[in-house]
C-alpha positions as CSV (number, residue, x, y, z in Angstrom):
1,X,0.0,0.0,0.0
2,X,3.0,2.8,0.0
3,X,4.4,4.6,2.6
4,X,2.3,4.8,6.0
5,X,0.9,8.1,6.8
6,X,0.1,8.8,10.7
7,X,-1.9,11.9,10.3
8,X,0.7,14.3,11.2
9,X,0.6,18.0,10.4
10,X,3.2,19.9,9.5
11,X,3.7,21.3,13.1
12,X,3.6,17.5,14.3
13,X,5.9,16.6,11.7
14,X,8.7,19.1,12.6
15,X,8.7,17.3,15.7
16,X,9.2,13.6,14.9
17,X,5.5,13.2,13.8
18,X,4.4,13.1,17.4
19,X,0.9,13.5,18.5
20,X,-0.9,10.9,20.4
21,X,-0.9,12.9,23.8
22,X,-1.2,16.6,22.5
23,X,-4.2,18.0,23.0
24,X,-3.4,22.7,22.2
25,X,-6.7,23.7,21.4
26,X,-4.8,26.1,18.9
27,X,-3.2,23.2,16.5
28,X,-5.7,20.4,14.6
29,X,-4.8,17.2,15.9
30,X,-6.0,14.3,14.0
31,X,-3.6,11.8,15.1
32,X,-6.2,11.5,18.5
33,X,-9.4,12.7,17.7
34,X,-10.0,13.1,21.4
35,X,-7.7,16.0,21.1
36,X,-10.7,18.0,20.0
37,X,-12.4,18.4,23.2
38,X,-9.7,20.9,23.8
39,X,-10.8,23.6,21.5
40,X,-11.9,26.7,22.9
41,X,-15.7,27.4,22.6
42,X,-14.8,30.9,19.9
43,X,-12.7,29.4,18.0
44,X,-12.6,28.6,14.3
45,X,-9.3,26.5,12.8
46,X,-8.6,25.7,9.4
47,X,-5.1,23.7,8.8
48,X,-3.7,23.3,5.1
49,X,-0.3,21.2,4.5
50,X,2.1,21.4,1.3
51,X,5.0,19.1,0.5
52,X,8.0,19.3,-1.5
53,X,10.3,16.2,-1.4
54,X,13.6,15.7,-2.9
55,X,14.7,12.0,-3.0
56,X,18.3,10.3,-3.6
57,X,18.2,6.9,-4.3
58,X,21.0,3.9,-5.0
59,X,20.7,0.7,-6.5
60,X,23.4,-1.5,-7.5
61,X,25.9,1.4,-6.9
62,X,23.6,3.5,-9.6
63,X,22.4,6.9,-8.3
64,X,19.4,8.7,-8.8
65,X,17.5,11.8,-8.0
66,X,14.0,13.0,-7.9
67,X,11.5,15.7,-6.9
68,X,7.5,15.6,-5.7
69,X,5.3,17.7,-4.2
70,X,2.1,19.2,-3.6
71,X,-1.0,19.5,-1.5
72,X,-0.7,17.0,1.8
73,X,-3.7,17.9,3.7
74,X,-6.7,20.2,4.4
75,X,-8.4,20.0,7.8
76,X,-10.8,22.2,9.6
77,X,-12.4,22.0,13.8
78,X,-15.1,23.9,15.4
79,X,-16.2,24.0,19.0
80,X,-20.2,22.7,19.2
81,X,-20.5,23.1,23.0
82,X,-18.3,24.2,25.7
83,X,-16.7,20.7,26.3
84,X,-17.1,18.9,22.5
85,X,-15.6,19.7,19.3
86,X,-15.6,18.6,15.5
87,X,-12.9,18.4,13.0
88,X,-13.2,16.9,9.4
89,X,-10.8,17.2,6.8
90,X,-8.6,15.1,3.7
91,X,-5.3,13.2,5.1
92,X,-3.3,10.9,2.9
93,X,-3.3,6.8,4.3
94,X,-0.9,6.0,2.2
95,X,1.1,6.9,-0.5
96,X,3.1,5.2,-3.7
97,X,5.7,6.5,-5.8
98,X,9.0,4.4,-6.9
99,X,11.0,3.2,-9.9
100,X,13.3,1.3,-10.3
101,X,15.1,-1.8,-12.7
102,X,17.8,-4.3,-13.2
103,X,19.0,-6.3,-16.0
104,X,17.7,-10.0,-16.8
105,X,18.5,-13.0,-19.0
106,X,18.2,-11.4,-22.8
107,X,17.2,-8.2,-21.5
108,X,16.2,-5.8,-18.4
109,X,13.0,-4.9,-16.3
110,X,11.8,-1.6,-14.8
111,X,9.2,-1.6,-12.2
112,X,7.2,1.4,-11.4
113,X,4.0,2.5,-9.2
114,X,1.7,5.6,-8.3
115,X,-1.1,6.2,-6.4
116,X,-2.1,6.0,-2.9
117,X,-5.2,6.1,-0.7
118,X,-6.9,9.1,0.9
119,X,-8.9,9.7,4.1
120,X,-11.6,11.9,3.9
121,X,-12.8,12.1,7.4
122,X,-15.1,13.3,10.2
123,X,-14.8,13.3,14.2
124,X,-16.0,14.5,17.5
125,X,-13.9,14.3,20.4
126,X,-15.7,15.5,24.1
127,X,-14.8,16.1,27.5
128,X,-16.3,13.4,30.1
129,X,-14.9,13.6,33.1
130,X,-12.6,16.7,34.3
131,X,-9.7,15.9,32.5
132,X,-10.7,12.7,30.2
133,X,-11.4,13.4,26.6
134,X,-12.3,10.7,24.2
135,X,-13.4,11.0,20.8
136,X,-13.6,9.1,17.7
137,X,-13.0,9.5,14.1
138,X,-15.1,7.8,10.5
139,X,-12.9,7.7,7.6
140,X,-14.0,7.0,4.2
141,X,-10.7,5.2,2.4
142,X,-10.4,5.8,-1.4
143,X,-8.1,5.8,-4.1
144,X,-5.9,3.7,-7.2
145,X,-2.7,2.0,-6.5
146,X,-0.8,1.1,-9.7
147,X,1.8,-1.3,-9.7
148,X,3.7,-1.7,-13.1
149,X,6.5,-4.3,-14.6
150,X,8.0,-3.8,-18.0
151,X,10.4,-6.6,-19.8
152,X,12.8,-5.1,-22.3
153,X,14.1,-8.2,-24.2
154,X,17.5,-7.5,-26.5
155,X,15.4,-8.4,-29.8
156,X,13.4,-5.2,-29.5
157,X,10.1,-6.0,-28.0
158,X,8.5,-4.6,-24.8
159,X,5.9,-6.2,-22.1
160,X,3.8,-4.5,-19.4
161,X,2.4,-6.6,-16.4
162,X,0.5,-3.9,-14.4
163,X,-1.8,-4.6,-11.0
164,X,-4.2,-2.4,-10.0
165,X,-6.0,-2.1,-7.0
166,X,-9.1,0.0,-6.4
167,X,-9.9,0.9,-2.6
168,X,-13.2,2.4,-1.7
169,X,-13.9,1.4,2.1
170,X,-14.6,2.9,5.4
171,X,-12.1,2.7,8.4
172,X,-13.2,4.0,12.4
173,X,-10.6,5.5,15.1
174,X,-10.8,5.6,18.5
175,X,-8.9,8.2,21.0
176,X,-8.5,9.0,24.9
177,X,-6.6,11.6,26.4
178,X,-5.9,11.9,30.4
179,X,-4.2,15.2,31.7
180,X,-3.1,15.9,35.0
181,X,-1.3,19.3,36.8
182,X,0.9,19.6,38.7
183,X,1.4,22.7,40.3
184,X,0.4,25.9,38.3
185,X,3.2,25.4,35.3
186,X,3.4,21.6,34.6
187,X,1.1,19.6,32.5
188,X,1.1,16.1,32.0
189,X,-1.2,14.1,29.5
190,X,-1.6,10.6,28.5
191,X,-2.8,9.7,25.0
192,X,-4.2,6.3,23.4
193,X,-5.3,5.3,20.1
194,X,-6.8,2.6,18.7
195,X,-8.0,1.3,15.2
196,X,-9.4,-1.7,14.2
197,X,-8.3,-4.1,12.3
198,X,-10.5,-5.2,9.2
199,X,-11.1,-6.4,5.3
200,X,-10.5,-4.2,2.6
201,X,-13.8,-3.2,0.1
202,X,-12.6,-2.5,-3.5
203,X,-10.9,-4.8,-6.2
204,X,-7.6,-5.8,-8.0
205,X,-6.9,-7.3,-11.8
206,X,-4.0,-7.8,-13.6
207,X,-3.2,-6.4,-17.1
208,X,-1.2,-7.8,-19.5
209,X,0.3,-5.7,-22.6
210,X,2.4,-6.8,-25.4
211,X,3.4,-3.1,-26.3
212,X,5.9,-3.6,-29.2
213,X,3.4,-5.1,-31.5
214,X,0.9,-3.6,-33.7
215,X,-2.7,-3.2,-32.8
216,X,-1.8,-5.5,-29.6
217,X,-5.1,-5.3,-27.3
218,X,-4.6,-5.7,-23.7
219,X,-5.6,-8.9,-22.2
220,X,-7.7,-8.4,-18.2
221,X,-6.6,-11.2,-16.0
222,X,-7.3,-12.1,-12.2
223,X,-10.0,-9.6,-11.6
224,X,-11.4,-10.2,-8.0
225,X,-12.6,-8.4,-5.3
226,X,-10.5,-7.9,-2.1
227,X,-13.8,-8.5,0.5
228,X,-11.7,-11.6,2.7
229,X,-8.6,-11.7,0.4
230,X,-7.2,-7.9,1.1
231,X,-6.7,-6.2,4.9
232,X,-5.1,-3.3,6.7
233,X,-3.9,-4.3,9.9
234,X,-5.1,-3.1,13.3
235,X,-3.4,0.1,15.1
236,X,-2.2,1.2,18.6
237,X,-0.8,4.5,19.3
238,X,0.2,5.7,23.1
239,X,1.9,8.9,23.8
240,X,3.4,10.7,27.1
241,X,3.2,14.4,27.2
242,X,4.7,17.0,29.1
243,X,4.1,20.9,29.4
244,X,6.1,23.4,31.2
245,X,4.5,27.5,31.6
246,X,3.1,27.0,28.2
247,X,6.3,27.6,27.1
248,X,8.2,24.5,26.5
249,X,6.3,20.3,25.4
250,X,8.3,17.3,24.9
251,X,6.3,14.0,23.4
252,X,7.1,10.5,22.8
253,X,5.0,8.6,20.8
254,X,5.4,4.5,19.8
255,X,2.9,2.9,16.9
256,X,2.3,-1.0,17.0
257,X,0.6,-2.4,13.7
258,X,0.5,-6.4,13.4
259,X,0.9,-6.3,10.0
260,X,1.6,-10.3,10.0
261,X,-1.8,-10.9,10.4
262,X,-3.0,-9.2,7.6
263,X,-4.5,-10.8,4.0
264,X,-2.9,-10.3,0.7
265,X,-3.9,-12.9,-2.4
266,X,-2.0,-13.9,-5.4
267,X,-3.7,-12.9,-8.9
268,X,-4.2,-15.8,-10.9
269,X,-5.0,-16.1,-14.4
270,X,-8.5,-18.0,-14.3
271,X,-7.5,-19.2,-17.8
272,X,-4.5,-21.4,-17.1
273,X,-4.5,-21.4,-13.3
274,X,-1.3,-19.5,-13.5
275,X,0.3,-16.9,-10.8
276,X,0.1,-13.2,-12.4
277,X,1.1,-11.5,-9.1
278,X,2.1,-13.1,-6.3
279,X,0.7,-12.3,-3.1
280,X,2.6,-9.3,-0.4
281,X,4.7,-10.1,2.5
282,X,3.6,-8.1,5.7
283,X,6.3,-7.4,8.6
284,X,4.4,-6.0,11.7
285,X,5.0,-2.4,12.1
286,X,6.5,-0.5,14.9
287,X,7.6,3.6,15.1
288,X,9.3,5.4,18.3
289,X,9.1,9.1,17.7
290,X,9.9,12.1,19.7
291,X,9.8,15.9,19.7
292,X,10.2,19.2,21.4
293,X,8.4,22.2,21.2
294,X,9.8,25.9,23.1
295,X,8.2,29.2,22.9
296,X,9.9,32.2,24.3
297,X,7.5,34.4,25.6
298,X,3.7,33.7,24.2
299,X,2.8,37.9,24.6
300,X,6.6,38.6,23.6
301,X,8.0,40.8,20.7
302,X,7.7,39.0,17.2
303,X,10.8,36.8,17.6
304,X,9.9,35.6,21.3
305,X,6.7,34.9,19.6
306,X,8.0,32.0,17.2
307,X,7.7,28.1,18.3
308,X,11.1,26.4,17.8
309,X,10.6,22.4,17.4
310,X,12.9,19.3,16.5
311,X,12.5,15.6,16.8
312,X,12.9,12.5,15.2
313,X,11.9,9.0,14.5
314,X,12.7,5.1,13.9
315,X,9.8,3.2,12.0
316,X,10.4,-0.8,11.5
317,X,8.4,-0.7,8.4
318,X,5.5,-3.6,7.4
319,X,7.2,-4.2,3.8
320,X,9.2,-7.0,4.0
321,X,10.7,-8.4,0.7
322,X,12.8,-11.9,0.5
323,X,13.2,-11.7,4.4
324,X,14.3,-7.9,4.3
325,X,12.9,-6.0,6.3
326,X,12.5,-2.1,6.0
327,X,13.1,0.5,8.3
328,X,13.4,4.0,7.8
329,X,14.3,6.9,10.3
330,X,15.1,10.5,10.2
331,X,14.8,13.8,11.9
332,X,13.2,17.4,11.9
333,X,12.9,21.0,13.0
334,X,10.9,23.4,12.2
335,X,9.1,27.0,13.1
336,X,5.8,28.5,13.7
337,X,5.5,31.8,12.8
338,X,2.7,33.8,14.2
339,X,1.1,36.0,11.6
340,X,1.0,40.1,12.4
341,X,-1.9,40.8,14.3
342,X,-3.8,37.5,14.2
343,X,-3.6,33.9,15.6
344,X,-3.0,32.3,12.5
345,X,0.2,30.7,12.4
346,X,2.7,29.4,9.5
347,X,4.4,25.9,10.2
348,X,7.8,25.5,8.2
349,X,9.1,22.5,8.7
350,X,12.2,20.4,7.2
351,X,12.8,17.2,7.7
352,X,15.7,14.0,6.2
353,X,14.9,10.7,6.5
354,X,16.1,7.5,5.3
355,X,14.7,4.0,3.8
356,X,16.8,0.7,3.1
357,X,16.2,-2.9,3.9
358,X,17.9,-5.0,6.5
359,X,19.9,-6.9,6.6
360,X,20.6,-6.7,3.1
361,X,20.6,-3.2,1.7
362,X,18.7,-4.0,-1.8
363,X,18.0,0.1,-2.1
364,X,19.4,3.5,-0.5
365,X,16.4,6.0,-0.7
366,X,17.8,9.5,1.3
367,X,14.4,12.2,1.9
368,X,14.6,15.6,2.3
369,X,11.1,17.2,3.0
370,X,9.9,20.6,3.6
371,X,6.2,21.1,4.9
372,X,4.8,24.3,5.0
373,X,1.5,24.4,6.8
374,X,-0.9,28.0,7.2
375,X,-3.1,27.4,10.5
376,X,-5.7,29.9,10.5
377,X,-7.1,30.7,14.2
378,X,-10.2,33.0,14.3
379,X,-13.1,33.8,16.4
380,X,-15.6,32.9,14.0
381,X,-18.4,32.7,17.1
382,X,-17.8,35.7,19.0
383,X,-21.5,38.2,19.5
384,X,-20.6,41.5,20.1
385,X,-22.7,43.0,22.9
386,X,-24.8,46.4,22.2
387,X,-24.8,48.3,25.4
């Protein structure tokens, strides 16, 4: 299914991609949906994320270099009553992008995908005992995953396997958040997640192309649906968070997927019974993450004003190929920069990270990202009084 994504915005991501336990009422949370019990009753936020990566790659001591970008998410939240808020919004679930080849008997082979699958999402998270928030969040999964294989032979002609997979589904969250003071400057808060494990909705085929020859039709193999063959594994999230005069939070987060337990089925050619596409191999998943956050002075001059953060990660990925397992880690920083004269805030963040198997290396991939994210804060429920 691509890269993982855990719902992190681009202030969360400057910070390791932390989030389980935080709870501002200022920042969108949708890592925890109980976080948004903690909006304030006048408030309006609307959250929009950009990307722009850069990638290095190395395979077989051959180097390469690409770029991506664009839109990463849009999320809004809304207070409905003094102790319960809503947030909605589009996340990415996962996302695909990768090429790469080799040579073969006779000839080479390049292998390629794109796609991913999107979240569009609603929740409610409420206060239900003094400091307990729990919420919950409905996610409606969508979107194409293309998986392509071409065969160059040395006489000249060309093939194209390709696999795709077409997700439309629906996927529930569960969040609860305990916080506890001590004293009048420290904060301490407890955060759990918790998603369900379940069977995909949506279907796969196989395609088969014989591209070199003239007026060549493509011949639609192995088309089934995924209902009991296809699965995302469950999810647990549980973070510790701690808060210091509003001016200084540390978080660490750790993720737990069993991602062994999970279905994938081979696509077989119903005409001769043979294997298109063999089935996936599933690792389970586990991430550590961690991350700071300082302001200054909250009611400071313009440079006191600006949230410093840094963090970073380790994610023992669910792709395992020929026994390899993947990992990938990295780190971040970042800024939030308050706007002049409003509570909207703009999140840069930049972050390197790097994915390789173990214990063989099979391929190098070295990320640079940088996030920018534009939180806009207003009191969109304030009555002015007539006296």
């Amino acid at each position: 299914y691509g890269f993982l994504n855990d719902n992190a915005s681009s202030a969360q991501r400057a910070m390791g991609g932390v989030g389980y336990a935080m709870n501002s009422g200022r920042q969108i949370n949708a890592m925890n949906p109980a976080s948004y019990a903690s909006i304030d009753s006048l408030t309006f936020l609307f959250d929009m994320g950009l990307n722009f990566n850069t990638v290095w790659s190395s395979e077989n001591g051959v180097k390469s270099k690409d770029y991506s970008g664009g839109i990463d998410y849009i999320t809004l939240q809304f207070p409905v009553t003094k102790y319960m808020g809503v947030s909605a919004g589009l996340v990415p679930f996962s996302s695909v992008g990768y090429s790469f080849g080799d040579e073969i008997v006779h000839g080479s082979n390049s292998r390629e995908g794109i796609g991913g699958i999107n979240q569009l999402y609603v929740g409610v998270g409420a206060n239900v005992y003094k400091n307990l928030s729990v919420g919950a969040n409905i996610s409606y999964l969508f979107g194409t995953i293309i998986n392509d294989a071409y065969a160059y032979t040395d006489h000249g002609s060309t093939s194209l396997f390709e696999r795709v997979m077409q997700i439309r589904d629906w996927r529930v969250q569960f969040g609860a958040q305990y916080s506890i003071d001590f004293g009048r400057k420290n904060r301490g808060t407890i955060g759990v997640v918790y998603s369900p494990g379940k069977s995909l909705l949506g279907k796969t085929w196989g395609t088969y192309y014989d591209i070199s020859a003239e007026n060549a039709k493509p011949d639609t193999v192995g088309e089934t649906r995924l209902k009991n063959k296809y699965s995302l594994a469950s999810s647990l999230g549980v973070g510790l968070n701690w808060e210091w005069n509003k001016k200084l939070m540390v978080e660490v987060d750790y993720t737990y997927e069993p991602w062994k337990d999970a279905k994938s089925a081979s696509i077989v050619n119903e005409n001769t019974g043979d294997v298109v596409f063999e089935n996936a191999q599933f690792d389970n998943r586990w991430k550590v993450a961690g991350g700071v956050q300082y302001t200054p002075k909250v009611r400071g001059n313009y440079l006191q004003r600006i949230t410093y953060r840094i963090g970073g990660f380790y994610n023992h990925d669910y792709v395992l190929v020929n026994g390899n397992n993947l990992r990938d880690y990295g780190i971040s920083a970042g800024f939030g920069l308050p706007a002049p004269k409003s509570k909207t805030v703009i999140n840069l963040g930049f972050e390197w990270r790097r994915r390789e198997a173990h214990p063989a290396t099979l391929i190098k991939e070295d990320y640079f990202n940088i996030t920018l994210g534009i939180n806009f804060n207003e009191m969109w429920f304030w009555r002015n009084k007539i006296r």
